[in-house]
C-alpha positions as CSV (number, residue, x, y, z in Angstrom):
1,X,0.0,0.0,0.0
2,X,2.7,2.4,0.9
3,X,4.3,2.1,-2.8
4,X,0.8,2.9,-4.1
5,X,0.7,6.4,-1.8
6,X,0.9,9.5,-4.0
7,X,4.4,10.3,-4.0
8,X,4.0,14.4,-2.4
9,X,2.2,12.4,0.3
10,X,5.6,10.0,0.9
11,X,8.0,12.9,0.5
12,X,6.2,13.9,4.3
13,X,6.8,10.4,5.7
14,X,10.7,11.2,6.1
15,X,11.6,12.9,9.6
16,X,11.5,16.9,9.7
17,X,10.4,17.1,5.7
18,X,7.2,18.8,6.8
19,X,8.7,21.2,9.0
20,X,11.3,22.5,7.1
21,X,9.5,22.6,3.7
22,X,6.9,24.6,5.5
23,X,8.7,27.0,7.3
24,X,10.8,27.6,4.2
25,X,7.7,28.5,2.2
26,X,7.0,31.3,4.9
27,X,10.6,32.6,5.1
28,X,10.4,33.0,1.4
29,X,7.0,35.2,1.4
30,X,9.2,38.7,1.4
31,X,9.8,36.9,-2.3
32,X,6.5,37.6,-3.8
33,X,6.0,40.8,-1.6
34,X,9.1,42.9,-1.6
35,X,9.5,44.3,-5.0
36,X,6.0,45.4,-5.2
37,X,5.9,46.3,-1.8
38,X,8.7,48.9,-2.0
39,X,7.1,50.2,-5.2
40,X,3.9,50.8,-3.5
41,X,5.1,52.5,-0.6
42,X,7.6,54.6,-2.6
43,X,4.5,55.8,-5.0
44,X,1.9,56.5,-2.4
45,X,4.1,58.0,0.1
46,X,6.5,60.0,-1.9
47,X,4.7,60.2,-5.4
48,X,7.6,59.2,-7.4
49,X,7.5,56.1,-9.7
50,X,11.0,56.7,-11.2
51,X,12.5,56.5,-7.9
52,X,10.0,53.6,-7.2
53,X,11.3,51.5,-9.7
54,X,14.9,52.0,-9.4
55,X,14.2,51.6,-5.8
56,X,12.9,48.0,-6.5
57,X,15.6,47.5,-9.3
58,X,18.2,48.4,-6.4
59,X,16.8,45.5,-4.3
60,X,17.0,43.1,-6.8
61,X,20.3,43.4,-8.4
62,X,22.0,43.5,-5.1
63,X,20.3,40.3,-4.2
64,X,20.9,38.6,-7.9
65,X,24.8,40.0,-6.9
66,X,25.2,38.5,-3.6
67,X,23.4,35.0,-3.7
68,X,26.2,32.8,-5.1
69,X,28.2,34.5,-2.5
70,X,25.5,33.5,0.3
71,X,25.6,29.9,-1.6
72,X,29.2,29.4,-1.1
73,X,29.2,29.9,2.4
74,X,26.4,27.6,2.8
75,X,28.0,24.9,1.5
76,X,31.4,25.5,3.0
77,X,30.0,26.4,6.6
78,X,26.4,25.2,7.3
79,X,23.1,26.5,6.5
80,X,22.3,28.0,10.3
81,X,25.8,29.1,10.7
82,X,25.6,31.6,8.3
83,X,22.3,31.8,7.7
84,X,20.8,33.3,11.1
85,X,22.9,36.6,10.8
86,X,22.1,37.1,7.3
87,X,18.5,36.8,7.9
88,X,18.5,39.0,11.1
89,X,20.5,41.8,9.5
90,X,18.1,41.4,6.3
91,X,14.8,41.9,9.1
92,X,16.8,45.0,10.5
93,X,17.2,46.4,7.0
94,X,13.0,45.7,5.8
95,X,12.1,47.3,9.3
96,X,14.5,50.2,9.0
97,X,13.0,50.5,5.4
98,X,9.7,51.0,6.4
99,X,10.1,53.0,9.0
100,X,12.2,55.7,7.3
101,X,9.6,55.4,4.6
102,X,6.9,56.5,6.9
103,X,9.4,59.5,8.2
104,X,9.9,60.5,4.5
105,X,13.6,60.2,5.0
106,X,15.6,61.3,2.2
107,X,15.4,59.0,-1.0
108,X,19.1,58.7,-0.7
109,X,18.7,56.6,2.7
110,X,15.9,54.7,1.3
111,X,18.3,53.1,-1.4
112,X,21.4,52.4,0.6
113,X,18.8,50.3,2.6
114,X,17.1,49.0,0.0
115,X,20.7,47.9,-1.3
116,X,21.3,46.3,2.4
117,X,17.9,44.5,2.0
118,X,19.4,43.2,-1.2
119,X,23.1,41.9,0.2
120,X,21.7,39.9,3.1
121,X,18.9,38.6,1.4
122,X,19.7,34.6,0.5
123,X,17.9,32.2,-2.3
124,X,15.9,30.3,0.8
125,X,14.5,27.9,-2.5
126,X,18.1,26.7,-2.8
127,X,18.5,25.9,1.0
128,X,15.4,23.5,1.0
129,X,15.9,21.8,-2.4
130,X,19.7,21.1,-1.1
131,X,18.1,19.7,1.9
132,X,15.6,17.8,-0.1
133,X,18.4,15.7,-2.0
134,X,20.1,15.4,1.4
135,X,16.8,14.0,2.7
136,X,16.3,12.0,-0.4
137,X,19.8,10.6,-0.5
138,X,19.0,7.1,0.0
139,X,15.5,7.2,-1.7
140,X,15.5,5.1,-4.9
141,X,12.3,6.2,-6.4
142,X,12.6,9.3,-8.1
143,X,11.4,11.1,-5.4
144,X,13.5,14.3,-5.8
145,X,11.8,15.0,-8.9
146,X,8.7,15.3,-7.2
147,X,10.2,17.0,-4.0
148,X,12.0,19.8,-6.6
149,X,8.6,20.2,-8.4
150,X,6.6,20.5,-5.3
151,X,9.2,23.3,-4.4
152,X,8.4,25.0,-8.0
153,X,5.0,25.1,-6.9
154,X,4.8,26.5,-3.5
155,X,7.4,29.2,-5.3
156,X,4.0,29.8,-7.4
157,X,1.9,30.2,-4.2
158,X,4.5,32.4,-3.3
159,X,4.2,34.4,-5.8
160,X,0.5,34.2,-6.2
161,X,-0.6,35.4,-2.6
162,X,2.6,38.0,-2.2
163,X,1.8,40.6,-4.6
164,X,-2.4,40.5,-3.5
165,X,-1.0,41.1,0.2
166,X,0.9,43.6,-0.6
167,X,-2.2,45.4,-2.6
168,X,-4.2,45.2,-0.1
169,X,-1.7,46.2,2.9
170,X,-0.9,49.1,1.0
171,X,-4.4,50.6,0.2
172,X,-6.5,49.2,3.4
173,X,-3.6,49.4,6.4
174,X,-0.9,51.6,5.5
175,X,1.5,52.1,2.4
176,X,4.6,50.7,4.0
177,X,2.4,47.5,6.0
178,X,3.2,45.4,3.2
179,X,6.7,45.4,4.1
180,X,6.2,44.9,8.0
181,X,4.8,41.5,7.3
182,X,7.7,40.0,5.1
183,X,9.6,41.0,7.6
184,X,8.0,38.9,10.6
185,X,7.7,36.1,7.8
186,X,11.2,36.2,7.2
187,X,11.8,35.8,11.1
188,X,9.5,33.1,12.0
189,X,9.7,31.0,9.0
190,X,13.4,31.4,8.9
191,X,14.5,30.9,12.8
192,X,12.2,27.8,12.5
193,X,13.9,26.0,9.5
194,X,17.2,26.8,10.8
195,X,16.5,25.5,14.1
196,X,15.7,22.2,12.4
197,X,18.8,20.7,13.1
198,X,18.2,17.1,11.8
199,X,17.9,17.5,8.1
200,X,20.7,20.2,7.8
201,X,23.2,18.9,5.1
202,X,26.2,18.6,6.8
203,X,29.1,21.4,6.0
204,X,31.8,20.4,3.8
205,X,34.6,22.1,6.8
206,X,33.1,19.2,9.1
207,X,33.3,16.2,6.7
208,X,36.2,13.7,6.9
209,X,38.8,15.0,4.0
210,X,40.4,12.1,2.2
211,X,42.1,11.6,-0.8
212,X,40.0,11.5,-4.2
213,X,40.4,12.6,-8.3
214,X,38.1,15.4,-9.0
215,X,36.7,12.4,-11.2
216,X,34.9,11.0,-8.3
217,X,33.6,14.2,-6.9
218,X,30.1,13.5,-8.8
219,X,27.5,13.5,-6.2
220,X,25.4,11.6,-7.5
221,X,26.3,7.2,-7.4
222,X,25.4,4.9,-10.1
223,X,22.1,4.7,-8.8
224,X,21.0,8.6,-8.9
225,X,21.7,8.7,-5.0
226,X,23.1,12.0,-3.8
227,X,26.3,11.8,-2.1
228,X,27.7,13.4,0.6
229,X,30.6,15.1,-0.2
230,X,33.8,14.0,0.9
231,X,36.5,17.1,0.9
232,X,37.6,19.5,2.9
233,X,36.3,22.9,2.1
234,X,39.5,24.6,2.0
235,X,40.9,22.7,-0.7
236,X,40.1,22.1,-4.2
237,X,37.0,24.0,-3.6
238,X,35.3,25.0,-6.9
239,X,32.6,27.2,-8.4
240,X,29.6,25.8,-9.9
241,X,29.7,27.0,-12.9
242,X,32.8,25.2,-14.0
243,X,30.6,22.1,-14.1
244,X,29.6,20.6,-17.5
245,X,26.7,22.6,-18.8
246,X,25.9,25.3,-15.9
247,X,27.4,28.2,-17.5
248,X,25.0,27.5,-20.2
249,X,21.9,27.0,-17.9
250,X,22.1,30.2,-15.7
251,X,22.3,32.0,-19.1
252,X,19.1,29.8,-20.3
253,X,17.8,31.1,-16.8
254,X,18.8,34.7,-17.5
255,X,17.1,34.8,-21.3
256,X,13.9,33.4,-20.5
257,X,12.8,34.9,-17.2
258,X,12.6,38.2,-18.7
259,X,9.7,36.8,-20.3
260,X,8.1,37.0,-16.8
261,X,8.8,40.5,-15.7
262,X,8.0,41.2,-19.3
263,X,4.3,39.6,-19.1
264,X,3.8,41.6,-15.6
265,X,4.2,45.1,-17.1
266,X,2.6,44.1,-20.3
267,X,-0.7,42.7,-18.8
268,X,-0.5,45.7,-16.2
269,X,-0.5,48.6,-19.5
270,X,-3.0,46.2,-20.7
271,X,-5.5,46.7,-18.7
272,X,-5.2,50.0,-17.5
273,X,-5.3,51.1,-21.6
274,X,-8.7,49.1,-21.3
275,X,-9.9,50.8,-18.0
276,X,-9.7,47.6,-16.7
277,X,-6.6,47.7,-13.6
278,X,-8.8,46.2,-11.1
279,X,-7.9,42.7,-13.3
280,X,-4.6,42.9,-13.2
281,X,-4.2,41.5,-10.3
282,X,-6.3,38.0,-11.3
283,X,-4.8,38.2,-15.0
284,X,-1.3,37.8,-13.3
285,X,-2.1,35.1,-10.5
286,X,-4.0,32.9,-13.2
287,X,-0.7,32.5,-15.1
288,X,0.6,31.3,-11.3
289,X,-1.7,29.4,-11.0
290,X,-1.3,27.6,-14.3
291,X,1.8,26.9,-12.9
292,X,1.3,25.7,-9.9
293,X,-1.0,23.2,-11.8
294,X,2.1,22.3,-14.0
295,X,3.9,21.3,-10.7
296,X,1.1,19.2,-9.5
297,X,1.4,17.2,-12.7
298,X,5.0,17.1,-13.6
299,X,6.0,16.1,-9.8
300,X,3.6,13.0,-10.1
301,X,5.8,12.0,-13.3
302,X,8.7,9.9,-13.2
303,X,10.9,11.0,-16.1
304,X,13.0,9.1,-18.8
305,X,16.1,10.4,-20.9
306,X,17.5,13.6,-20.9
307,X,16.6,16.3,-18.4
308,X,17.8,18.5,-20.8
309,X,15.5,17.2,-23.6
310,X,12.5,18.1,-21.0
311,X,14.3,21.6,-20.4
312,X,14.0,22.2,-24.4
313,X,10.4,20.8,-24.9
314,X,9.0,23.3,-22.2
315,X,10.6,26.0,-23.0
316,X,9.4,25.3,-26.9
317,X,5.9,25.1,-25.4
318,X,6.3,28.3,-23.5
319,X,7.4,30.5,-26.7
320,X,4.6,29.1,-28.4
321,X,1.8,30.0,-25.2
322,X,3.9,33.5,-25.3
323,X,2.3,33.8,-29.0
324,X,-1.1,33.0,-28.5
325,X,-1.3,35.8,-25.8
326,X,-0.1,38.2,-28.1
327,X,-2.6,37.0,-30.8
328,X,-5.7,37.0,-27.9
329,X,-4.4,39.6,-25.4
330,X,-7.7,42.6,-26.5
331,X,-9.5,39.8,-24.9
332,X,-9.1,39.5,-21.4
333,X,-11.2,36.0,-21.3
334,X,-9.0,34.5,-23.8
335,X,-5.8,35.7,-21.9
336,X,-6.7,34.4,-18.8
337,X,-7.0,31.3,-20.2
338,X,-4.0,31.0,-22.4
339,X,-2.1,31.7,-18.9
340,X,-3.4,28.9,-17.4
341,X,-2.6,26.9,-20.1
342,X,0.8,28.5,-20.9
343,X,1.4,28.3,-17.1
344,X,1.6,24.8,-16.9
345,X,5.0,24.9,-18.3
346,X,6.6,27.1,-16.1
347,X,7.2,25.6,-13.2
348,X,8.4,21.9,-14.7
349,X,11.5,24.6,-16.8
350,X,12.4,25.5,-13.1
351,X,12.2,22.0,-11.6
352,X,14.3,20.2,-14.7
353,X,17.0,23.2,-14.3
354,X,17.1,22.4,-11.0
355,X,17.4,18.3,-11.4
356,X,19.8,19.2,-14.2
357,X,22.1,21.3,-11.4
358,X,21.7,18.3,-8.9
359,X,23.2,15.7,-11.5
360,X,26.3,17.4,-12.6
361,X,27.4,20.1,-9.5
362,X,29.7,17.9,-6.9
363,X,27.4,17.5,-3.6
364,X,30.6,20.6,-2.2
365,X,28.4,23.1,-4.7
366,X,25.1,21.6,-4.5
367,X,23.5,25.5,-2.8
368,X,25.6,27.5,-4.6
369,X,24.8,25.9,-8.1
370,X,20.9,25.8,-7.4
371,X,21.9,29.6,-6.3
372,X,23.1,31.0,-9.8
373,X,20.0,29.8,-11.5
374,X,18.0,32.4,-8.5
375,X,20.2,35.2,-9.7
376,X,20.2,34.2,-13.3
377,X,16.1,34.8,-12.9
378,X,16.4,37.7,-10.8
379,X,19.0,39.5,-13.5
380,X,16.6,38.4,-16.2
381,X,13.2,39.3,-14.8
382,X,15.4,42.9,-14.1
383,X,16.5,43.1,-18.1
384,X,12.8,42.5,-18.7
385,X,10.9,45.2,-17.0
386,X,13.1,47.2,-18.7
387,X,13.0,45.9,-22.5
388,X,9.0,45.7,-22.0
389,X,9.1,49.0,-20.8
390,X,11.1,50.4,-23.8
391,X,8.6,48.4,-26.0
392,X,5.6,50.1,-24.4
393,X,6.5,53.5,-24.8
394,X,7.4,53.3,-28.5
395,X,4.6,50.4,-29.4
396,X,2.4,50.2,-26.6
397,X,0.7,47.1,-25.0
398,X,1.2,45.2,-27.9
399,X,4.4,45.8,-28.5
400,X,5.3,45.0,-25.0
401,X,3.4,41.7,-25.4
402,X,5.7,40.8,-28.1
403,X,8.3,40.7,-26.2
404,X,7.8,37.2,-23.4
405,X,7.6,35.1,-26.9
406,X,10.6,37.0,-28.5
407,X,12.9,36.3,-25.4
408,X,12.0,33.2,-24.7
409,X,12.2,31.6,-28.5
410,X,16.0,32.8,-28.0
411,X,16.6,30.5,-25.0
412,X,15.6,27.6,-27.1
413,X,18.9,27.4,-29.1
414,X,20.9,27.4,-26.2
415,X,18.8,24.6,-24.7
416,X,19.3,22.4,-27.8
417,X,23.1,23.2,-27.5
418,X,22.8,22.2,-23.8
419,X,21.0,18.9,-24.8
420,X,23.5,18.3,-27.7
421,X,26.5,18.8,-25.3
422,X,24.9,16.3,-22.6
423,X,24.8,13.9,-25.1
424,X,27.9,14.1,-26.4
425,X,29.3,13.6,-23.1
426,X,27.0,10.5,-22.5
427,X,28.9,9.1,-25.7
428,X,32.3,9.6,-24.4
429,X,31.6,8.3,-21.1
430,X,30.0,5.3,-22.5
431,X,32.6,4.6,-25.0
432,X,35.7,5.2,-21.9
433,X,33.4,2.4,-19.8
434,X,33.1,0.2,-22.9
435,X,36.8,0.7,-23.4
């Protein structure tokens, strides 16, 4: 009977998996809150939606800067080590925020905090997928693909219920009570999944060091069981992106999320040029929750051959969903529903990248390599708000809505080239063995 369980109910069976999945999903709220949040409370307090928006852009380019940095450290030192000041500081720096909001402080103080909201803020989606394949190690089942897409989709809850909360702190409470309650998120759901001790991957400085080629550093066994890793962090320690393929994925990552950010301000000129802005807000959360749907589904799949061939096959489906909204975006009916629809692929792209990170990045790397692909999204939904924007003002909603299909038809290539290098690799390997 137990092998007949849905698999999202077994991943809950293992010790702590509940608690810290959980309490990661709260600490990772200010996500779907912060960069409209500041927005909002810059506009309505100080009238300004220049400053707004490079308020916002501040906060997330300093957090895309800093979170291979963060990753590093978690993997080298412990999640909770380093962790717990980061996350205190980052509370400090939100409060301090809205405070001198409220006070109409000079902008200039506004963006040096925004910028320290950004350096101590930490990808908390790449802390519980690296404790997921630590979890998982031992599980022979193919239950990390379902644990990474269940991840994708709480990310889409995230994202659905963050920006309505912030809406509706801003005009029913106050302008800055959006960002009070990221803040107390960020403590309670963060000092709980750091207290939880038992399924904290191990730090490479407290592993026994002994002597091994870089060609055994995989962390993954014949099997598709992560390993532990086996090195002492102050030796031979390298970046993830030297590993076969990852260069290529983060820049996959980068090209493609634009479309997001893209789709936001598009759908948002949309319907204001209609008179139509109290929709925006359900136009954006049914792409989500397309999404979410997509999790659901892809999680309860046990997948076959390439992860990169699944990578490329999304994102093919994507460019073409990005094309029917352009071709049924005048009406709003038809748009919600291509979003559901188109949605559906979004969060199996971020799972597969994810799975693809876990199979090549040694078990030393595993945070910082799941990391890069959070700034890679965060530098391309940045690059995207701004190219939409550009396409607004010369083209208008239209021309904005071009723009999702147009980036994201570019990441295809470089997912075929990704796909053809993995199997090249595959053929030396198997021609070495067969040697």
């Amino acid at each position: 009977m137990a092998a007949a369980k849905s698999p999202f109910l077994r991943l809950f069976t293992y010790p702590g998996a509940a608690g810290f999945c959980l309490s990661a999903v709260l600490a990772r709220l200010p996500l779907g809150m912060m960069g409209l949040g500041i927005v909002l409370a810059l506009n309505n307090i100080y009238d300004n939606w220049t400053s707004a928006g490079l308020m916002s852009a501040v906060y997330t380019l300093c957090a895309a800067l800093v979170t291979p940095f963060y990753a590093r450290l978690f993997d080298r030192f412990g999640q909770r080590r380093v962790g717990v000041t980061a996350l205190l500081v980052q509370a400090l720096a939100i409060l301090g925020f809205a405070v001198g909001a409220m006070r109409r402080v000079p902008l200039g103080v506004l963006f040096v905090l925004a910028a320290l909201m950004g350096l101590t803020q930490f990808a908390f989606g790449a802390l519980v997928r690296t404790r997921w394949a630590w979890v998982l190690r031992d599980d022979k089942t193919n239950l990390l693909n379902t644990a990474y897409a269940l991840e994708s989709g709480l990310d889409e809850c995230v994202f659905i219920l963050g920006p309505i909360l912030s809406a509706y702190l801003a005009t029913s409470v106050s302008p800055v009570s959006q960002l009070y309650l990221p803040a107390l998120a960020l403590l309670v759901g963060g000092l709980t999944f750091f207290a939880m001790r038992s399924t904290e991957p191990p730090a490479v400085v407290r592993m026994e060091a002994v002597s091994q080629s870089a060609a055994d550093h995989s962390p993954v066994d014949a099997h598709g069981d992560v390993l532990p890793s086996d090195t002492d962090g102050h030796q031979g320690s390298r970046s993830a992106l030297v590993y076969p393929g990852i260069l290529l994925l983060v820049v996959i990552f980068v090209v493609f999320n634009m479309s997001f950010s893209a789709v936001d301000v598009s759908v948002t000129a949309l319907t204001k040029s209609m008179g139509r802005e109290g929709a925006v807000g359900l136009q954006l959360a049914l792409f989500a929750l397309g999404s979410l749907c997509g999790a659901l589904i892809f999680g309860s799949v046990k997948l076959k051959g390439s992860r990169w061939r699944y990578l490329t096959t999304f994102l093919v489906l994507l460019t073409l969903g990005y094309v029917v909204f352009r071709l049924v975006m005048d009406n709003l009916v038809l748009l919600g529903l291509a979003e559901v629809l188109t949605g559906l692929c979004v969060s199996p792209i971020f799972a597969t990248g994810n799975l693809i990170v876990r199979e090549n990045v040694d078990a030393r790397a595993l945070t910082e390599g799941l990391s890069w692909l959070s700034t890679g999204g965060s530098i391309g939904t940045s690059l995207g708000s701004t190219l939409a924007g550009v396409a607004l003002d010369q083209f208008g909603p239209h021309g904005g809505m071009t723009i999702p299909a147009v980036v994201t038809c570019c990441a295809v290539p470089l997912a075929l080239l990704g796909w053809a290098r993995s199997r090249r690799r595959g053929m030396v390997v198997e021609k070495t063995e067969n040697a």
